[in-house]
C-alpha angles and dihedrals in degrees: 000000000000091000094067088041089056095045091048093059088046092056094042087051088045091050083040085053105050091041085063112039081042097068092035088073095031093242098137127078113226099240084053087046092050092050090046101048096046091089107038120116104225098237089071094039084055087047097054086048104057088048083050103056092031087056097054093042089057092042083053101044079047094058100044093051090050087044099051085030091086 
C-alpha cells in the first residue's frame, strides 16, 4: 500500500516537473499545457517550480563565473 502511495506522488512530481520545465523553454503548445495541468496537485506544481528556478539560478551564476573566470 505505501508503495503505491509512494509511487503516485513520484509520478505527480514527474508530471509537476515536465509541465514546468516545458513551458520554461516554450516547448508545449497551450491546448497540450491546459490538458496536463489539469490534474496536478499544487504542491507538486510549487515543488517543480522551486527546482526549477533554483536550477536556473545556479546554471547563471555558472556562466557568469566561467565567463569572469578568464
Amino acid at each position: 500500500m505505501a508503495v503505491m502511495s509512494v509511487r503516485r506522488h513520484l509520478a505527480g512530481l514527474a508530471q509537476a516537473a515536465m509541465t514546468v520545465f516545458s513551458a520554461l523553454f516554450g516547448i508545449r503548445r497551450g491546448v497540450d499545457h491546459e490538458r496536463q495541468t489539469r490534474g496536478l496537485h499544487p504542491a507538486y506544481l510549487a515543488i517543480a517550480i522551486l527546482i526549477a528556478v533554483i536550477s536556473f539560478v545556479i546554471v547563471l551564476l555558472a556562466i557568469v563565473r566561467a565567463v569572469t573566470s578568464h
